[in-house]
C-alpha positions in Angstrom: 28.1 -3.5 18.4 28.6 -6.3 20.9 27.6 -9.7 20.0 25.5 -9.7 22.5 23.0 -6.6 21.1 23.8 -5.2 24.6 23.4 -1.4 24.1 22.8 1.5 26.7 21.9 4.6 25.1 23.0 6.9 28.6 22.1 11.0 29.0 19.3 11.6 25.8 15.9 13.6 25.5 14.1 10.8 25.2 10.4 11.4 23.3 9.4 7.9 23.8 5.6 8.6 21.9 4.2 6.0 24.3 1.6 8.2 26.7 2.0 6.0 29.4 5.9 6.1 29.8 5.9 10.1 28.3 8.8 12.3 27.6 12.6 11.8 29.8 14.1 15.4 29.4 17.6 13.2 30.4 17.4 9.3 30.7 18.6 6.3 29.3 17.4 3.2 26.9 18.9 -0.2 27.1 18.5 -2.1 24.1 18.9 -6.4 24.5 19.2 -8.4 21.8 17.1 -6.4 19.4 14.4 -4.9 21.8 14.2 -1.6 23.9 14.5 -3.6 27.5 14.1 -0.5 30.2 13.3 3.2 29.4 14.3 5.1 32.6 16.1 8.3 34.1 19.3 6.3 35.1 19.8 2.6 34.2 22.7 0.7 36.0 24.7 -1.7 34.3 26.9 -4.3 36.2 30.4 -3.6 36.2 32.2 -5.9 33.5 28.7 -6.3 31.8 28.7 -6.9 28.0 26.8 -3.9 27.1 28.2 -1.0 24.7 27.4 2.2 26.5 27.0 5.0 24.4 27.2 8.5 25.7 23.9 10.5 24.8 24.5 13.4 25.8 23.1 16.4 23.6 21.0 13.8 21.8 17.1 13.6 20.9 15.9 9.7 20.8 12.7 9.1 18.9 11.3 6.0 17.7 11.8 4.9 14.0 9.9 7.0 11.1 7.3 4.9 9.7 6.8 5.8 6.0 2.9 4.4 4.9 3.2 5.0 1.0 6.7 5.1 -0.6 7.4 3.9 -4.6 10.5 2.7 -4.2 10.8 1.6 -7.3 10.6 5.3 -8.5 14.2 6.2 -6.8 15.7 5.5 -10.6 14.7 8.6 -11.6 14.8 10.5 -8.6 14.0 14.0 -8.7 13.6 14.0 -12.6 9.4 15.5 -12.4 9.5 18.1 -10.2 6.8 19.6 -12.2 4.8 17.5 -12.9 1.2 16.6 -12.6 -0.7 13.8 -11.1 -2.5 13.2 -14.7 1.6 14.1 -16.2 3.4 11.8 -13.7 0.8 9.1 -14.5 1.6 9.0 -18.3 5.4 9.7 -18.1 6.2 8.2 -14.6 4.3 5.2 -14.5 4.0 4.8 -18.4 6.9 5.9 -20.5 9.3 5.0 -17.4 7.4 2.1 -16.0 7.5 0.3 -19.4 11.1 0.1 -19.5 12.1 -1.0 -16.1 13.4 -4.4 -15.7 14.0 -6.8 -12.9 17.5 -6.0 -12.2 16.1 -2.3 -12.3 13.3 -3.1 -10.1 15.9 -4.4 -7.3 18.2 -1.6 -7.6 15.8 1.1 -7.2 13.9 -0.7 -4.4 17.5 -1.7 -2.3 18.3 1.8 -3.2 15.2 3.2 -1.8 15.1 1.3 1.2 18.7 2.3 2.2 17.8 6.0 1.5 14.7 5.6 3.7 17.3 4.2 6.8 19.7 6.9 6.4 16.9 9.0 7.1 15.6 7.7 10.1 13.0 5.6 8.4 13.3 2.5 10.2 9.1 1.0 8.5 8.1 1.1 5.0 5.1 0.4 3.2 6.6 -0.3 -0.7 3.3 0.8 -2.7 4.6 -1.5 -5.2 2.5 -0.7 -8.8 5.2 -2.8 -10.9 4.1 -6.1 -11.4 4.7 -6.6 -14.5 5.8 -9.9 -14.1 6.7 -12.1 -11.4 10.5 -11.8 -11.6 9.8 -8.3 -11.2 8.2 -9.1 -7.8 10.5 -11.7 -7.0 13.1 -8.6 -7.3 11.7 -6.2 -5.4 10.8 -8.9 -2.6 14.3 -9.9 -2.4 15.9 -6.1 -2.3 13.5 -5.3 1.1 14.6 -8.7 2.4 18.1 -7.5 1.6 17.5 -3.9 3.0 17.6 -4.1 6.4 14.3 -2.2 6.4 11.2 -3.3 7.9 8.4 -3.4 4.9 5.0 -4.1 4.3 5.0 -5.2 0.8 2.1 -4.3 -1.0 1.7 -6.1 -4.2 -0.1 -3.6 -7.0 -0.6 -3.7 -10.9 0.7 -1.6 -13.0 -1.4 1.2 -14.8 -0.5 0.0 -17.9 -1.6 -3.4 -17.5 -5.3 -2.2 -15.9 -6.0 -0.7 -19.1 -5.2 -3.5 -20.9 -6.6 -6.3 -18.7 -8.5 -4.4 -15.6 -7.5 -3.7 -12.2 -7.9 -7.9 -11.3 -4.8 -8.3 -9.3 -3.0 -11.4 -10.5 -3.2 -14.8 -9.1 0.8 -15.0 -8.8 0.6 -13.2 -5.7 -1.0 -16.5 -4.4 2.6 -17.6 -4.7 4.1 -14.6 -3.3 2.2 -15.4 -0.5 3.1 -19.6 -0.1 6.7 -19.0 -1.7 7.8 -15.7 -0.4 5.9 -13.9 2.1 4.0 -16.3 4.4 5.2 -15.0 7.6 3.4 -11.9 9.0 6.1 -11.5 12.1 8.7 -11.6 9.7 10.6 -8.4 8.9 8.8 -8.1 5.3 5.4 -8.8 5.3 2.7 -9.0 2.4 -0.6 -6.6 1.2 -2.7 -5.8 -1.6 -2.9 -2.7 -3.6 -6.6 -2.7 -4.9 -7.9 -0.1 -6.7 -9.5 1.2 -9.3 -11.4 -1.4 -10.2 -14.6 -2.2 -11.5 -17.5 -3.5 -9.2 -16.4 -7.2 -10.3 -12.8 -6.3 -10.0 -13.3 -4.8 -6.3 -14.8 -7.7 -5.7 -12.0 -10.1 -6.6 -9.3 -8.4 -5.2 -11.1 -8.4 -1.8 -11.9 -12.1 -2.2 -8.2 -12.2 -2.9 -7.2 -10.5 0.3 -9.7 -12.4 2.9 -8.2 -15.5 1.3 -4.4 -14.7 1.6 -5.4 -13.3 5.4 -3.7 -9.5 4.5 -4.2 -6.4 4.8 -5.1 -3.7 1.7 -3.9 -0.1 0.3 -5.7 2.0 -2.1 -4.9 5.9 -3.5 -8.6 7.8 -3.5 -9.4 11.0 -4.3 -12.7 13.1 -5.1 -13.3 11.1 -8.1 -13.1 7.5 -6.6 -16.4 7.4 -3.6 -15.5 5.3 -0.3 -19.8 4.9 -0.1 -19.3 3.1 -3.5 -17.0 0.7 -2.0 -19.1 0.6 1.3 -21.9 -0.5 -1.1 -19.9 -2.9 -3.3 -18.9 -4.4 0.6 -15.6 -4.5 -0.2 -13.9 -2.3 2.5 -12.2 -4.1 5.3 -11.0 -2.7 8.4 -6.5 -2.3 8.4 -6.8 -0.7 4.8 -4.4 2.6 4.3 -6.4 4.8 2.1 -4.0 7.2 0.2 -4.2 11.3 -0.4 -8.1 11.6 0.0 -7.8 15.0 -1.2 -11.3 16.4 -1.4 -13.2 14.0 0.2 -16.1 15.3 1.5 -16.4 14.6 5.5 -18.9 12.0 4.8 -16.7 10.0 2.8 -14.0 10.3 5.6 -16.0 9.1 8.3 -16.8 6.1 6.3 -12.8 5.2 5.8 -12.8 5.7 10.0 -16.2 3.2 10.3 -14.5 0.6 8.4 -11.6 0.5 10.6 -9.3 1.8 7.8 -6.6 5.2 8.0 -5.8 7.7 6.0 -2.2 8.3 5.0 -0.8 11.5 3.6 1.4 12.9 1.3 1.9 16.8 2.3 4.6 17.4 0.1 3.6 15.8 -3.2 0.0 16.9 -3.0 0.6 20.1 -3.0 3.6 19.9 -5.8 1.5 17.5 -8.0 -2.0 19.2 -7.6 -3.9 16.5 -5.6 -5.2 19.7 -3.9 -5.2 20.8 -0.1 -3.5 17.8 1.9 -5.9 16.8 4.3 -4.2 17.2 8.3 -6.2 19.2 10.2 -9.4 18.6 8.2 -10.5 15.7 8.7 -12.8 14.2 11.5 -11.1 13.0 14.9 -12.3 9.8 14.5 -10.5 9.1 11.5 -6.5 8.1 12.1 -3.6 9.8 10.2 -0.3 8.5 9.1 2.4 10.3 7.0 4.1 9.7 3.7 6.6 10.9 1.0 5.0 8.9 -2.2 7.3 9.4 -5.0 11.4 10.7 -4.6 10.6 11.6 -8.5 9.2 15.1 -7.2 9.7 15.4 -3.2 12.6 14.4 -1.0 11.6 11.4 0.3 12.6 11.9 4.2 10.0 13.2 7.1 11.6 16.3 8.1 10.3 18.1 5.1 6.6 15.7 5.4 6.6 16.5 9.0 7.1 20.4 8.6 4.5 20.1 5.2 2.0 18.5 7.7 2.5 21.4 10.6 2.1 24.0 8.2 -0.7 23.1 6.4 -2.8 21.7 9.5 -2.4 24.8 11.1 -2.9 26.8 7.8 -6.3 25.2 7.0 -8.2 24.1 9.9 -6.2 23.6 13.1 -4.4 27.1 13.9 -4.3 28.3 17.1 -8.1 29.5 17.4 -9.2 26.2 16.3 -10.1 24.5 19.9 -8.3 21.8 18.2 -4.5 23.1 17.4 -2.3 21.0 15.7 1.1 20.8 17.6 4.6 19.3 16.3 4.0 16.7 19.1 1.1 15.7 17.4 2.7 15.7 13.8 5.6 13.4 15.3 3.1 10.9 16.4 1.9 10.8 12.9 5.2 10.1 11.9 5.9 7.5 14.4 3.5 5.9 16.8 0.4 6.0 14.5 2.5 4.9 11.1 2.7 1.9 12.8 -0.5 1.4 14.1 -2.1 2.4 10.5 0.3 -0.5 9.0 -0.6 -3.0 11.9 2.8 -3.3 13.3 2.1 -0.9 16.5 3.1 -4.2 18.9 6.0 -4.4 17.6 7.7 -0.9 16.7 6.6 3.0 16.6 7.1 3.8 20.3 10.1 3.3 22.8 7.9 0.6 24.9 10.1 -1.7 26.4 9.3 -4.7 25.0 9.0 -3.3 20.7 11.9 -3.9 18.9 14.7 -1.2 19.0 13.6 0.9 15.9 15.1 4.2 16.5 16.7 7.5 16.0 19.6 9.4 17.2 19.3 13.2 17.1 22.0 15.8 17.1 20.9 18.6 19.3 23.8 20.3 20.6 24.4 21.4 17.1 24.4 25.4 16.7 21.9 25.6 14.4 19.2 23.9 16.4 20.9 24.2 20.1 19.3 25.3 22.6 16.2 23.0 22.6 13.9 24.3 24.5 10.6 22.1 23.0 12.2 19.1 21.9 9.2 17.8 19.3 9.1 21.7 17.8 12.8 21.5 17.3 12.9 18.0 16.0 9.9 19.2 13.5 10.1 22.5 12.9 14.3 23.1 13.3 16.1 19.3 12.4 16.6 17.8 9.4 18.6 14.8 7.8 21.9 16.8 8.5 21.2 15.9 12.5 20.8 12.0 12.2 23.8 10.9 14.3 22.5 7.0 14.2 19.7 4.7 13.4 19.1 1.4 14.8 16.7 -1.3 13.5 15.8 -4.2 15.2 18.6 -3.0 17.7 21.6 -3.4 15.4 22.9 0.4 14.0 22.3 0.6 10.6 23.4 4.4 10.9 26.4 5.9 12.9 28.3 9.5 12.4 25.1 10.4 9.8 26.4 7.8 7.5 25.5 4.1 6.5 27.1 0.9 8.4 26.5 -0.6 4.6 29.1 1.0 1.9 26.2 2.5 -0.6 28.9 3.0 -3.2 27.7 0.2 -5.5 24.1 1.5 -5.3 25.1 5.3 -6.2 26.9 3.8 -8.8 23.8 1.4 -10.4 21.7 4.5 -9.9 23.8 6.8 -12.3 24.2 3.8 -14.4 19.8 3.2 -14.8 19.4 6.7 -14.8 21.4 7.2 -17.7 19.3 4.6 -19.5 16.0 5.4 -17.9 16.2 9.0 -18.0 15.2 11.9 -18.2 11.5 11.3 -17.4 9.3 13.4 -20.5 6.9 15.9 -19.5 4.0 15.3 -21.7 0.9 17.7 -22.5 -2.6 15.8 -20.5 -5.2 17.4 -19.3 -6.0 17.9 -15.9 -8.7 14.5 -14.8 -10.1 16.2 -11.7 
């Protein structure tokens, strides 16, 4: 790439996922120094200008994947529960596994994570980051998504183990997280709260906490933890990604959607770990989606296989095509783009292909023969594509993808990876009863 940031993109399908610009069946996207600068059918370019011009052709361009719930740190034992439980993955995930990771650990699996999530066309993440065990153990996972390339929402948790010994009080060093580390909230890596769990006085801390820090909040629910008892408590605040929400009754749903808060979720783990039925396609329309993978200890942590969960099931349990409301692989795509961002707050900046947002995007083989001809670009770039098809990914404008590969040798990390896992590992499967 030219020093300049200069790029035409020249001859793509271009799914832009803004409404007001629409779909290009062929056009071109001129990126300048970091930001999409036109979106049109044919862009000229001065002859002798300093722009790399990159021939499209046979290409799908869609914005950046935005991931809303990702444990990064989890990528050290990647795919080592495929079977388990939520109640299982909670005792031998986050407890026997959790105990023993360290710092050093903590910024592997996190840089490690975050590189995975690029090479898959996840361009936003939102590091659900329930390892806090100490504050070099923040200060490690901090400086791995600085290190990334990624752009993260950071969203400062406590580990299980430490609510049962001391309650679900976050801890006051995330005061200095927020002065030291992540005072910026333009900045690439930008801060929230995990709060949950909690006791009435707890709740009510750690939403003290966040209207004095001035960020945003994440919580997992389920059947078993009330959105009216948090309503009551007055703790809800509107930005909030609520988590799974498996079983909520529609009540409880259309409270999250009052409070100005969104729902993001898991297809693929919920249905592996026994959350229960995810919840696209059966929820109010008032309430805003978002997708996520969760934990790369069970499911692959990349949206092709989220995007295809979330299709399947929408239309399998509530939005088919007799529903009046039928769930299409436009709309999943959105979910996976355009309102990922807006459920994280960053929808000025990336999610679409507005001129104007920053160059978060994805180059998609489509002239390959096992997803040519494309004949309804969204169904083939949910229902057909998978990581296999990623020509390139660009964040901010700069490729951090090209030829399906990372610009960034990720020897070193495949390396520390084998390395922890060899320590870490294998995760135990213990014997808990189910909680739900």
């Amino acid at each position: 790439m030219k020093d300049t940031g200069a790029t035409l993109l020249r001859g793509a399908t271009i799914l832009t996922m803004d409404p007001a610009i629409g779909d290009l069946a062929r056009g071109d996207l001129l990126i300048t120094a970091g930001r999409i600068s036109a979106v049109a059918a044919t862009i000229e370019v001065s002859p002798g200008a300093d722009v790399e011009i990159v021939d499209a052709t046979g290409r799908i361009v869609i914005p950046g994947f935005v991931d809303t719930h990702r444990h990064m740190w989890e990528v050290l034992v990647r795919g080592g529960a495929p079977h388990h439980t939520l109640e299982q993955y909670y005792v031998d995930v986050l407890g026997h596994v959790g105990s023993r990771v360290t710092p050093d650990d903590v910024h592997l699996g996190t840089l490690a994570s975050a590189r995975s999530a690029l090479l898959a066309g996840i361009t936003t993440v939102q590091d659900i980051a329930n390892i806090q065990k100490s504050p070099e153990h923040t200060d490690a996972a901090v400086a791995a998504l600085r290190q990334s390339g990624v752009r993260a929402v950071f969203a400062y948790g406590k580990p299980y183990s430490l609510m049962a010994q001391q309650g679900a009080g976050l801890s006051d060093d995330v005061r200095r997280v927020r002065s030291d580390l992540l005072p910026d909230d333009t900045a690439d890596v930008t801060l929230a709260l995990l709060t949950e769990w909690g006791d009435d006085d707890a709740e009510h801390r750690n939403a003290a906490l966040a209207r004095d820090l001035g960020v945003r909040t994440a919580r997992h629910i389920g059947a078993m933890t009330p959105i009216s008892r948090l309503r009551s408590l007055g703790v809800l605040s509107a930005g909030t990604t609520f988590i799974h929400g498996n079983a909520l009754p529609v009540d409880e749903l259309r409270i999250i959607a009052e409070s100005g808060g969104t729902l993001s979720v898991a297809p693929g783990i919920e249905m592996l770990m026994g959350h229960g039925i995810p919840m696209v396609g059966r929820t109010p329309p008032e309430l805003p989606l978002s997708l996520s993978t969760s934990a790369e200890v069970t499911v692959a942590a990349d949206f092709f296989t989220q995007m295809r969960a979330a299709l399947q099931v929408g239309r399998a349990f509530g939005r088919g095509a007799d529903s009046g409301r039928e769930l299409t692989a436009s709309e999943v795509l959105a979910l996976a783009t355009r309102e990922g961002a807006a459920a994280l707050g960053l929808d000025a900046s990336t999610g679409t292909l507005t001129p104007g947002k920053y160059a978060d995007l994805v180059v998609l083989r489509a002239d390959d023969l096992d997803v040519t001809p494309v004949l309804d670009p969204a169904g083939t770039v949910v229902s057909q594509m998978d990581r296999r098809h990623i020509d390139a990914v660009y964040r901010a404008g700069r490729p951090v993808v090209r030829g399906g590969a990372l610009v960034d040798d990720p020897r070193h990390l495949i390396e520390g990876l084998q390395v922890a896992a060899a320590r870490l590992g294998p995760v135990p499967r213990s014997t808990v009863p189910p909680q739900r």
